[in-house]
C-alpha positions in Angstrom: 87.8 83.8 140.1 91.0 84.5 137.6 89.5 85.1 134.3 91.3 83.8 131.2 91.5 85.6 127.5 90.0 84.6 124.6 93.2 84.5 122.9 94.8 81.6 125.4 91.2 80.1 126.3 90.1 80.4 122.1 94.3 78.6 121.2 93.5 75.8 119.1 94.6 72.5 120.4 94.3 70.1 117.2 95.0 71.1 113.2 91.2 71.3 112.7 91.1 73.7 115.1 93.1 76.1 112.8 91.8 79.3 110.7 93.2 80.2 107.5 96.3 77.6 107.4 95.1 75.0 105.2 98.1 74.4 103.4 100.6 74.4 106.3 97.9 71.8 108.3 97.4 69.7 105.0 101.5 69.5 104.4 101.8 68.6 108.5 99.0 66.2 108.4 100.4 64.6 105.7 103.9 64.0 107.2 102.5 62.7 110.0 100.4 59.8 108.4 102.9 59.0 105.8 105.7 58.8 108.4 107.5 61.6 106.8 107.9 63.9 110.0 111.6 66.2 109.2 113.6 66.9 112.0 113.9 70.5 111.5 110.6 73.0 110.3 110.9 76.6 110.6 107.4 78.4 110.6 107.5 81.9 109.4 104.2 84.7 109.3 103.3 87.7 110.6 102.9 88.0 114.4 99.5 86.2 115.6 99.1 84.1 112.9 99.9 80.5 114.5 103.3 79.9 114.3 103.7 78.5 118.0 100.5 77.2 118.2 101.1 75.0 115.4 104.6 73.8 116.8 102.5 73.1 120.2 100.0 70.8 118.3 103.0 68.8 116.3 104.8 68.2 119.4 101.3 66.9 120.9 100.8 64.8 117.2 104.5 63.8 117.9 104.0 62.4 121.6 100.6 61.5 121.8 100.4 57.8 123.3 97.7 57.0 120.6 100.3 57.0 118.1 101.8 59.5 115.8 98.9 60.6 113.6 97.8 64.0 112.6 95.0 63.6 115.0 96.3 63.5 119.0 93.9 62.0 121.3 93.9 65.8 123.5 93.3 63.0 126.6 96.3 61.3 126.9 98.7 62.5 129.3 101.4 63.8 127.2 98.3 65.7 125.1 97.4 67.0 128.5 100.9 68.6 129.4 101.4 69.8 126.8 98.6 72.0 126.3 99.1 72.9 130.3 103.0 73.9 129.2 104.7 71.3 131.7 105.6 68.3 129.6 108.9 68.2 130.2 110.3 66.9 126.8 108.8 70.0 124.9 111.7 72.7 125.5 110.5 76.5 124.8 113.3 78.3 124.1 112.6 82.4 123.5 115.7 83.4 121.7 115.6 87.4 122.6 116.5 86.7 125.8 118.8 83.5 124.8 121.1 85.4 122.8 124.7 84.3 124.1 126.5 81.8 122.3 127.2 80.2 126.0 123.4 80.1 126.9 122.7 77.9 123.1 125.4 75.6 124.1 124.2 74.9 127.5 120.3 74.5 125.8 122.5 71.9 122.9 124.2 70.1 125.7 121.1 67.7 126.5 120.2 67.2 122.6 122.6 63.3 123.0 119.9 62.6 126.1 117.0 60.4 125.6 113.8 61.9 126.3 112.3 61.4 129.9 109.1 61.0 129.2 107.8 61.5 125.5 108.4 60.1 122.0 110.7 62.5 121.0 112.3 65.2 122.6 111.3 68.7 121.0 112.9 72.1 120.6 110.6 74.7 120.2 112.9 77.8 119.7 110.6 81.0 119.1 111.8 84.5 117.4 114.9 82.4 115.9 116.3 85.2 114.2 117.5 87.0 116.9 120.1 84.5 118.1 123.6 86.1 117.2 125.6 84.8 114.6 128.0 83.0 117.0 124.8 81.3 118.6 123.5 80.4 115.0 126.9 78.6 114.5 126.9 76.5 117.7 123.1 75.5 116.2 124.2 74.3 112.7 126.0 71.2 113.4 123.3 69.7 116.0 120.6 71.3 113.5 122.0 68.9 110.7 122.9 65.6 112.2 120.2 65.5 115.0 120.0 62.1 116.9 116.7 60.6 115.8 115.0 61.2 118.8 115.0 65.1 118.5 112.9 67.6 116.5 113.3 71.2 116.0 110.6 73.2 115.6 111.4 77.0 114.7 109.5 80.1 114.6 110.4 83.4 113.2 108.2 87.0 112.0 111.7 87.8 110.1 113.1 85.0 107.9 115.0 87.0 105.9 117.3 87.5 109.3 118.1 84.0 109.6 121.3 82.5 108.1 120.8 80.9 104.4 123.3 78.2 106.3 120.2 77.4 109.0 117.2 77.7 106.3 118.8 74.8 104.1 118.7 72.9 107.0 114.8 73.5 107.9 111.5 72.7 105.9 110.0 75.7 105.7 106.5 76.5 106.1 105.2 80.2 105.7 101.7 81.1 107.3 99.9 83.6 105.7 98.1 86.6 106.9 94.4 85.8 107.5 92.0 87.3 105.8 89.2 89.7 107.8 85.8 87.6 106.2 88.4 84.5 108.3 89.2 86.3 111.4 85.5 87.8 111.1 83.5 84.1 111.3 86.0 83.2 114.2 85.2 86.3 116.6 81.8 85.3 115.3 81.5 81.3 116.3 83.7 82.8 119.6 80.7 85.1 120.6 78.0 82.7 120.1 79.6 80.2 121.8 80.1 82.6 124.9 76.5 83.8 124.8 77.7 87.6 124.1 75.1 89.6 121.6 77.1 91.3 119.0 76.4 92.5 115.5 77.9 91.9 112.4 79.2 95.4 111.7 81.5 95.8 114.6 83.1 92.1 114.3 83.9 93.4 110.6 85.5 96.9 112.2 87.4 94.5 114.5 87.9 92.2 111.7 89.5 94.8 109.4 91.6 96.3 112.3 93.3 92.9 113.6 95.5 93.5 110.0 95.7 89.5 109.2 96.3 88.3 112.9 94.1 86.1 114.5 95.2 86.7 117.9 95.2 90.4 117.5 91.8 90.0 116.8 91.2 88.1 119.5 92.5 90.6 122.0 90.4 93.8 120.5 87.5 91.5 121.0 88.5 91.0 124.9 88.7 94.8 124.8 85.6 95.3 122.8 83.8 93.3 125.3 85.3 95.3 128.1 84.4 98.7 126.2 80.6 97.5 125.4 80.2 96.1 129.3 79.0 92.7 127.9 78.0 93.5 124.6 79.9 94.0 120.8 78.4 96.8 119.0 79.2 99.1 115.6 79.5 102.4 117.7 80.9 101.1 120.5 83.5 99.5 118.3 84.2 102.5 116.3 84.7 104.6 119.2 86.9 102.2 121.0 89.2 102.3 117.7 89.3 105.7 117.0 87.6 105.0 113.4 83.9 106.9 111.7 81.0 105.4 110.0 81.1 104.5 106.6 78.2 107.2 106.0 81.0 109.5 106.7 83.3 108.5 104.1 80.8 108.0 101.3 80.0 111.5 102.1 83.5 112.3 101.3 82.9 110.4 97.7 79.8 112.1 97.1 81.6 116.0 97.6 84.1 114.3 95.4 81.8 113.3 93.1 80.0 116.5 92.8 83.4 118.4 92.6 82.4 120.5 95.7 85.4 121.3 97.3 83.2 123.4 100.3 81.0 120.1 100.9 84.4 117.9 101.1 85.9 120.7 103.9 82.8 120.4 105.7 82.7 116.9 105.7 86.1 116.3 106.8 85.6 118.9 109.5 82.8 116.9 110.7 85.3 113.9 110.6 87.6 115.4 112.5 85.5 116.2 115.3 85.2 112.0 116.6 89.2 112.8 116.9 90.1 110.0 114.4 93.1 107.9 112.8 92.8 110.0 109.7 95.3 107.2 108.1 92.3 104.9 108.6 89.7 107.3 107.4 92.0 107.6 103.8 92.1 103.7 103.8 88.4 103.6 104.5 87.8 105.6 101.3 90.6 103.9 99.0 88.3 100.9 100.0 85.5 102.2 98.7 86.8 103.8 95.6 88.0 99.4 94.8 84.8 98.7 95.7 83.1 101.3 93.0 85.4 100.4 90.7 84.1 96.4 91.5 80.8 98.0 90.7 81.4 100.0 87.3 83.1 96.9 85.8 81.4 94.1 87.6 78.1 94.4 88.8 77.0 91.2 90.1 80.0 92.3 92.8 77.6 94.4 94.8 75.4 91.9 96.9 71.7 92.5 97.0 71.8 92.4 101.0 74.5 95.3 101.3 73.5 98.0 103.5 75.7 100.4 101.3 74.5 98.8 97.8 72.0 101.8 96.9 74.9 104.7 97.6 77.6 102.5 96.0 75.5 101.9 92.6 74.6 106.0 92.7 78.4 106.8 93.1 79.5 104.4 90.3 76.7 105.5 87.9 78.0 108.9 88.9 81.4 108.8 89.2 83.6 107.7 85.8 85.7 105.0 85.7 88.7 107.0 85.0 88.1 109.5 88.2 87.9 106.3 90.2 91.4 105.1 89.3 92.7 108.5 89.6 91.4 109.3 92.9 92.8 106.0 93.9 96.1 106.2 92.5 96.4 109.7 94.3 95.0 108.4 98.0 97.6 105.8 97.6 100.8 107.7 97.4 98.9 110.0 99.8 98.9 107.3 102.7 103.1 108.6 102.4 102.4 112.6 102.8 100.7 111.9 106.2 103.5 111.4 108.1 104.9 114.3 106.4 102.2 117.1 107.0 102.1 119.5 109.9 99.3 117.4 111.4 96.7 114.1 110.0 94.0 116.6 109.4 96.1 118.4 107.1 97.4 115.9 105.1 94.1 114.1 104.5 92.5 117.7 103.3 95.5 118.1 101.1 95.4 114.4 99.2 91.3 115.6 99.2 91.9 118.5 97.1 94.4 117.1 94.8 91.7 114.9 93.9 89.4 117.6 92.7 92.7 119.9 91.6 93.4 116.8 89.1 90.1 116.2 87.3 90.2 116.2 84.0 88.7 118.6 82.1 84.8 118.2 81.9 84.4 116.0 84.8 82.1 117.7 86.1 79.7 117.4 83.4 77.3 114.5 84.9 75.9 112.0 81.9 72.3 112.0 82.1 72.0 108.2 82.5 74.0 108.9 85.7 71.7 111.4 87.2 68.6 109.1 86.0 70.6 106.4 87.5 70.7 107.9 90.9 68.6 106.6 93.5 65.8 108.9 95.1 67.5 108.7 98.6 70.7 109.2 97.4 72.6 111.9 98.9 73.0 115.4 96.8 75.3 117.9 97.0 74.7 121.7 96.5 77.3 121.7 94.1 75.4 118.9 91.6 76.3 119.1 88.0 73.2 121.4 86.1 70.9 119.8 84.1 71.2 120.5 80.9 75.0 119.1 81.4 75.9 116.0 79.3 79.0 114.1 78.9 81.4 114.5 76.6 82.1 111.1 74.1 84.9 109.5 74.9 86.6 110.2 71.6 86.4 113.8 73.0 88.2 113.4 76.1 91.6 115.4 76.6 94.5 113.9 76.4 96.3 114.4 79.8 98.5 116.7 78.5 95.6 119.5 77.7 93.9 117.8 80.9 96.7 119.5 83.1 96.5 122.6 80.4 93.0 123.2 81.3 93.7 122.8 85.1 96.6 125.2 85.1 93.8 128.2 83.2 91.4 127.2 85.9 93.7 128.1 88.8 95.0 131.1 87.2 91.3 132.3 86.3 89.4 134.3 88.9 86.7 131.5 90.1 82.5 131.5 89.0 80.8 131.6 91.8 77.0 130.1 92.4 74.8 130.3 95.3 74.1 126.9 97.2 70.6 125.4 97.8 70.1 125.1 101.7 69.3 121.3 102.6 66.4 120.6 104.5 65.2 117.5 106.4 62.0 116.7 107.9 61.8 113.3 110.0 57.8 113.6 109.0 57.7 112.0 105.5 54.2 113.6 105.4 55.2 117.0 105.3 56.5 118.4 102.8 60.1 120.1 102.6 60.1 124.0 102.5 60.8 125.6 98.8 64.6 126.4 98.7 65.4 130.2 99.2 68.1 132.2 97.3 70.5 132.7 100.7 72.2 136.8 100.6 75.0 136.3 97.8 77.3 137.8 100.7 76.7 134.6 103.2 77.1 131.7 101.0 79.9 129.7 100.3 81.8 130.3 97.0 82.6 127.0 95.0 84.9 127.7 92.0 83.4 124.7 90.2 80.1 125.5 89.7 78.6 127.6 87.0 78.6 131.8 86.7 75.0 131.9 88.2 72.2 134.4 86.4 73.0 137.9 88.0 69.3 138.4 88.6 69.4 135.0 90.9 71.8 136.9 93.4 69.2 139.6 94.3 68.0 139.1 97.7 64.7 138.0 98.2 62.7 140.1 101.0 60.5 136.4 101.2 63.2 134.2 100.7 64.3 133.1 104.7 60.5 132.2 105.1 59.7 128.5 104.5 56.7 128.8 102.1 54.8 126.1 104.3 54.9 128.9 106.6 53.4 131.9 104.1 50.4 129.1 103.4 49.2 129.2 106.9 45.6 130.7 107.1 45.1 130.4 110.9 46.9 133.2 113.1 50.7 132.5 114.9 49.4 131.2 118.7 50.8 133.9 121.0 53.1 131.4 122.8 55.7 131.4 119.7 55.2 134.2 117.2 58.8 135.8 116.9 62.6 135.8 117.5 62.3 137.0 121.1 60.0 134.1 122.1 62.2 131.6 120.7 65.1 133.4 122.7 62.6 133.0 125.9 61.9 129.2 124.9 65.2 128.1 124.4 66.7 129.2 127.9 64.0 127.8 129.6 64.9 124.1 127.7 65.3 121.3 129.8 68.3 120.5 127.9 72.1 119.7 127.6 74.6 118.5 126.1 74.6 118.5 122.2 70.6 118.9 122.3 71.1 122.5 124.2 73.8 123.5 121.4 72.0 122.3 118.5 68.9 124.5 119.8 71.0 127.6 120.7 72.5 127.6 117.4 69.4 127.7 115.7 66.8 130.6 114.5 63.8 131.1 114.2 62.0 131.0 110.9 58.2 130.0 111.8 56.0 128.4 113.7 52.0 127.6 112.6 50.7 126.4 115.7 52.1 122.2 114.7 55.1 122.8 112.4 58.3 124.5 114.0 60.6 125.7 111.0 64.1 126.5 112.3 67.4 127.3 110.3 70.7 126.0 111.4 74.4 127.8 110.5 76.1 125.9 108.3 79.4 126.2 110.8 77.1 124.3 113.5 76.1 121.3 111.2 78.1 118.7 112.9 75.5 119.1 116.1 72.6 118.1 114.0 72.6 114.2 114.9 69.8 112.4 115.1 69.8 111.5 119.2 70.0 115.4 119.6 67.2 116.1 116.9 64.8 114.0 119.0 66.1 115.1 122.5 65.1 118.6 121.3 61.8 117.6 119.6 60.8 116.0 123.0 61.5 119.2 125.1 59.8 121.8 122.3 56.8 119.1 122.7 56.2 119.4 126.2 56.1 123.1 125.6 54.4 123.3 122.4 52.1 120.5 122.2 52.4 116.8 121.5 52.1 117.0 117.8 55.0 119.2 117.3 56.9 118.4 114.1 60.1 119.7 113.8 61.7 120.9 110.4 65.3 122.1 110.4 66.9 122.9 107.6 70.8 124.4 106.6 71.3 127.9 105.8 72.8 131.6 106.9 70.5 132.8 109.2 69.9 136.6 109.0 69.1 137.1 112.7 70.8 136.4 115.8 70.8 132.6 117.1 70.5 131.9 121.2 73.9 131.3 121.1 75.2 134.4 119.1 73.2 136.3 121.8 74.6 134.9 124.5 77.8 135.6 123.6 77.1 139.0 122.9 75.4 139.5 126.2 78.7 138.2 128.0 81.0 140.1 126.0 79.0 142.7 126.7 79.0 142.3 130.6 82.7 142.0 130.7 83.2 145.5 129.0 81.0 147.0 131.3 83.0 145.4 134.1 86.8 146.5 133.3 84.8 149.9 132.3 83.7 149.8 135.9 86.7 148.6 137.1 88.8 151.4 135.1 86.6 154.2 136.7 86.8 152.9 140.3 88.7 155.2 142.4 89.6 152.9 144.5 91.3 150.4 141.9 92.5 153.6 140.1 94.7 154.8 143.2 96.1 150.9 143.6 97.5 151.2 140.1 98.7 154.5 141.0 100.7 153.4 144.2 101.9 149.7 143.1 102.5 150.9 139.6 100.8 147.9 138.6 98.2 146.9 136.1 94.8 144.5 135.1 96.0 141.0 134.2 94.1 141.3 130.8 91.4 138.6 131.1 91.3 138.8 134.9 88.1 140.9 135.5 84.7 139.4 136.1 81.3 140.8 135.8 79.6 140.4 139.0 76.0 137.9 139.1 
């Protein structure tokens, strides 16, 4: 059974049929009742758009043995043909491979001939513009004094290739590129007529990727299909393309925001780990920043129903206006320096820092109506703005001349440092999150925006890697889990894998009070703490630990070795003892001696 895409199963056959060509269909349709049909129309647009579709349904309003009208029967027999491609007075013509002036003379030698069959006898002569110019000059005469019974009907992506001498002699109609909210309730009618479950998030991602072409869209959806074995879905989508969620990207804004330039590495290193088009992740944020800017000027713009409306009105409360426009203005000429950097990742990290580099001065102050503003569940950064910070007036701003003044002291200026608070998370809203800790000064992160810290804060706390859930409990540690070593024990006898095996090997130890396990994760392994892996490893610890395990992991240096670290250790450790071995062995010693040969370095095993 041959199976038939959506694009040629989905063509439209009549002008109501159309998406997003209302004015070419209403300037058609009127020609066609009124009796006003020219003999020559050249359709011009962007690839997928309709152009030959559009010729196809004139030549059908042309011939249809109802009558000309802008409504063909679709039953007749010329209707019929013509949508199967075999009525023999339509004439398809594909002018890159028609380039000789020879081959256009033998195609103009049957214009005097009636038509065999049809009304009119129509030349539908795709990709015009690359006829040569010799070929364009056999067309002009027969293109201007047609006999009545012919119509041309052209098609180009490239107008501005075609002769001025050939566009005088056309009515030209110029299709436009259709919007994604267009191409979006197409896919959408498409699917629902087909009985395929989708969701509105990944016909938007397929929407926004089709770039104004409807039959681009079309043909991602036949692969979406194909990708989601029956079914259109956001993730499935977004991997197929190559693109992140949008929670990535407004975590981009929010390091922005917070003028952490640590939290904006992080997240981009997180990005960068789907192996995306970084070009789309940059686009993906310059959307965002027009849609903030919507926000802060226009308010009623952000629909009640949006599933990004309560970190979009945080960020524009949070962000000023004038940030917005400048970290706009300096993604867009970015979209240039991609092509030039060493690699995407690169390039994206650089037009990131820029952003932060050119703040003005005092940016990071935070108003207080912003932080008040802020939703509860809006996502923080270590790097926040203090409290006692307020904004400056805006008669008080700097000019940008002391703006790029106060940016060249900053870089020259040996940077604060201050000590980030480690994020916790706890799936359990009913317990409550562990009390932050003041990390070794040594192991944190140094952000050069952030205040010059109390030098009594940096002393280390003997208490401070405990959770203080943990220094409440009254009952004694059950034997099964009371230290480091017994988490070492647990975790290799995990049945795990995949990212729920690293995200546990990559974690320590901090407590365990017989129904909360407190763990700390490294920073550097933050990208493995997603939420399928979370509850793959709450699900093993329960069958171990009980049923009512809650699980409470939370971002920080740990001060003792991880799973992972110790595994490494152990096989570094192995393989030294091996080419130690190896170097002592008599036998291998007196090889080396007669072949005068050494060790491949890397070569020797350890043994099982």
């Amino acid at each position: 059974m041959s199976y038939q895409v959506l694009a040629r199963k989905w063509r439209p056959r009549s002008f109501t049929d159309m998406v997003g060509q209302a004015h070419v269909v209403r300037a058609l349709g009127n020609a066609l009742d009124r009796g006003q049909v020219h003999h020559a129309y050249l359709f011009t647009g962007t690839r997928g758009v309709g152009k030959t579709t559009l010729a196809r349904i004139l030549s059908k309003a042309l011939n249809c043995e109802q009558g000309v009208s802008s409504r063909p029967c679709g039953q007749c027999t010329s209707c019929r043909e013509i949508d199967e491609g075999r009525f023999v007075d339509l004439l398809e013509v594909d002018a890159a491979s028609r380039t000789k002036v020879d081959q256009t003379r033998d195609l103009l030698d049957n214009v005097p001939f009636a038509p065999v069959k049809g009304r009119f006898k129509v030349y539908l002569i795709d990709e015009v513009h690359m006829f040569s110019g010799h070929s364009f000059n056999a067309l002009l005469k027969t293109l201007e004094e047609p006999p009545p019974h012919v119509k041309f009907l052209l098609a180009t992506t490239d107008p501005q290739k075609v002769p001025v001498t050939v566009l005088s002699r056309c009515l030209q109609l110029n299709l436009k590129r259709l919007l994604p909210e267009e191409i979006q309730r197409q896919l959408a009618h498409i699917l629902t007529t087909e009985g395929i479950a989708y969701d509105d998030q990944a016909l938007a991602l397929l929407a926004r990727a089709a770039d104004g072409s409807m039959r681009d869209g079309l043909s991602l959806l036949d692969q979406a299909i194909a990708f989601g074995g029956g079914r259109v879905q956001a993730e499935e989508v977004r991997a197929m393309l190559g693109t992140v969620s949008r929670d990535l990207v407004l975590n981009l804004l929010q390091a922005l925001a917070d003028g952490d330039g640590a939290a904006l590495l992080t997240e981009v290193g997180r990005i960068a780990e789907l192996t995306p088009d970084f070009g789309g992740v940059l686009q993906d944020l310059l959307v965002l920043l027009h849609r903030i800017a919507l926000v802060q000027q226009i308010p009623a713009t952000l629909a009640a129903d949006d599933p990004e409306r309560e970190r979009l009105a945080a960020l524009a409360a949070t962000v000023a206006p004038e940030d917005v426009q400048l970290y706009y203005q300096i993604g867009l000429l970015g979209q240039q320096d991609l092509t030039l950097a060493p690699d995407p990742r690169t390039g994206i990290e650089m037009v990131l820092l820029r952003m932060l580099a050119f703040r003005p001065e005092g940016a990071e102050d935070q108003p207080e109506a912003a932080r008040a503003a802020r939703p509860t569940g809006a996502a923080t950064s270590p790097a926040a703005a203090p409290e006692g910070a307020t904004a400056s007036p805006a008669s008080a701003k700097p000019s940008p001349a002391a703006a790029a003044l106060a940016a060249a002291r900053q870089a020259t200026a040996a940077p604060p440092t201050r000590s980030p608070q480690p994020r916790t998370r706890a799936r359990d809203s009913d317990v409550p999150a562990p009390a932050p800790e003041t990390p070794d000064p040594q192991s944190v992160i140094r952000n050069p925006r952030s205040e010059i810290p109390d030098p009594q804060s940096a002393i280390p706390n003997p208490q401070s890697d405990v959770p203080r859930s943990d220094l409440a409990v009254a009952e004694p540690l059950p034997p099964a889990l009371k230290d480091a070593e017994d988490w070492h024990r647990l975790v290799a006898k995990l049945r795990l894998g995949g990212v729920a095996s690293q995200l546990a090997g990559n974690c320590q130890f901090s407590g365990w009070d017989g129904r909360r396990l407190s763990l700390t994760l490294d920073p550097e392994s933050q990208h493995m703490w997603v939420t399928s892996a979370e509850e793959r490893l709450r699900g093993a610890l329960a069958e171990v630990l009980g049923a009512g395990l809650r699980l409470e992991i939370r971002i920080a240096r740990p001060h003792q070795e991880t799973p992972a670290q110790r595994r490494i250790r152990l096989n570094a450790e192995r393989l030294a003892g091996a080419e130690a071995l190896m170097a002592e062995d008599p036998v291998a010693r007196a090889l080396e001696d007669r072949l005068d040969a050494r060790w491949i370095a890397g070569s020797i095993e350890p043994a099982d």
